[in-house]
C-alpha positions in Angstrom: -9.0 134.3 -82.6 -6.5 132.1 -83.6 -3.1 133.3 -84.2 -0.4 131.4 -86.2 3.5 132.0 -87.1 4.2 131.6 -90.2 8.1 130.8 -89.9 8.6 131.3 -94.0 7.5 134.8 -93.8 8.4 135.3 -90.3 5.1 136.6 -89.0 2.5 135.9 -86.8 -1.0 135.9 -88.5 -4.7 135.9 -87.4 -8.2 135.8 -89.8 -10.6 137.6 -88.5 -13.8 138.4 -91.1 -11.8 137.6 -94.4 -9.2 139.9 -93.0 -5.3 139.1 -92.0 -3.7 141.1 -89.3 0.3 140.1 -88.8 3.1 141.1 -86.3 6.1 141.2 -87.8 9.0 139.5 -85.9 12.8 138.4 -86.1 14.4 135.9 -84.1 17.9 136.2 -82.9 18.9 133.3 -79.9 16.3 132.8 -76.9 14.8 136.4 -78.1 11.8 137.4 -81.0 12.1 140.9 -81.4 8.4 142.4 -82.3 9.2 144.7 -85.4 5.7 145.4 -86.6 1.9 145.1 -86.2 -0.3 145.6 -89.3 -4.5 145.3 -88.8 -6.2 146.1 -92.1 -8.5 149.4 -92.0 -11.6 147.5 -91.7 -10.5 145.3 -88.7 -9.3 148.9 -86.7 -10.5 149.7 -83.9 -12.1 146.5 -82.6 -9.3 145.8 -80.3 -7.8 143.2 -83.0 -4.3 144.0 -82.4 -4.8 143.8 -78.4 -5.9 140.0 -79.1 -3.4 139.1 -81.4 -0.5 140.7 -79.0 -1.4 139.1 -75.5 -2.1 135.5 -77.5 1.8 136.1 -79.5 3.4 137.0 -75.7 1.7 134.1 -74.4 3.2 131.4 -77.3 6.2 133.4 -76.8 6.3 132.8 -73.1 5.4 129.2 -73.4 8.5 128.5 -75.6 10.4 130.3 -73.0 11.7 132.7 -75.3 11.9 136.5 -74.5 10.8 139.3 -76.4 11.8 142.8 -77.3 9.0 144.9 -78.4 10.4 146.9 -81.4 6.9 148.1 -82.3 5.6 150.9 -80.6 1.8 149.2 -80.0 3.5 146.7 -78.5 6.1 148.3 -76.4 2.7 150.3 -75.3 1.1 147.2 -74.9 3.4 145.2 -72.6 3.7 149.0 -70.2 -0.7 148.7 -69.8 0.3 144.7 -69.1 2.7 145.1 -67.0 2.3 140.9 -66.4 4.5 140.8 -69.2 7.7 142.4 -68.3 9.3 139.2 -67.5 9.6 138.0 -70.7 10.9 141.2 -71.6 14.8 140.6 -73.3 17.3 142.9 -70.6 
C-alpha cells in the first residue's frame, strides 16, 4: 500500500482496489494532529486502516514531527503499538 499526503487537501490518501481511504490531519508547529480516518464500506474490515496508520506514523516520525491522535482508531491504535508513544505530542 502506498500512502500519500496530499498537502492541498490536507490528508493522507491510499488506493487500494479502485477505493481511497484518507486520514484527515492538521498541522500546527513540529505536531500533525490525526483528526479523522475514513475507509470506504467495501475496503472495511481488511485491516486497511491499520496499514495506512502504522505507514502515516512512520513518515510522520521520519520528518521528526510528533503527532496527536485526535481520532479515536488511532488513539486506539498507537495504545496496541505502544512503539509509537514517542512521537506522541506531550
Amino acid at each position: 500500500m502506498r500512502v500519500i499526503d496530499n498537502k492541498q487537501k490536507h490528508q493522507f490518501e491510499a488506493e487500494v482496489d479502485g477505493s481511497t481511504a484518507v486520514i484527515e490531519y492538521s498541522v500546527q508547529p513540529d505536531i500533525i494532529s490525526l483528526n479523522h480516518t475514513e475507509v470506504p464500506k467495501e475496503l472495511e474490515g481488511q485491516g486497511v486502516a491499520s496499514e495506512m496508520t502504522e505507514k502515516v506514523l512512520l513518515q510522520i516520525e521520519q520528518r521528526g514531527l510528533k503527532v496527536n491522535p485526535v481520532c479515536p482508531f488511532i488513539e486506539k491504535y498507537i495504545e496496541r503499538h505502544p512503539e509509537w508513544e514517542s512521537i506522541l505530542a506531550k
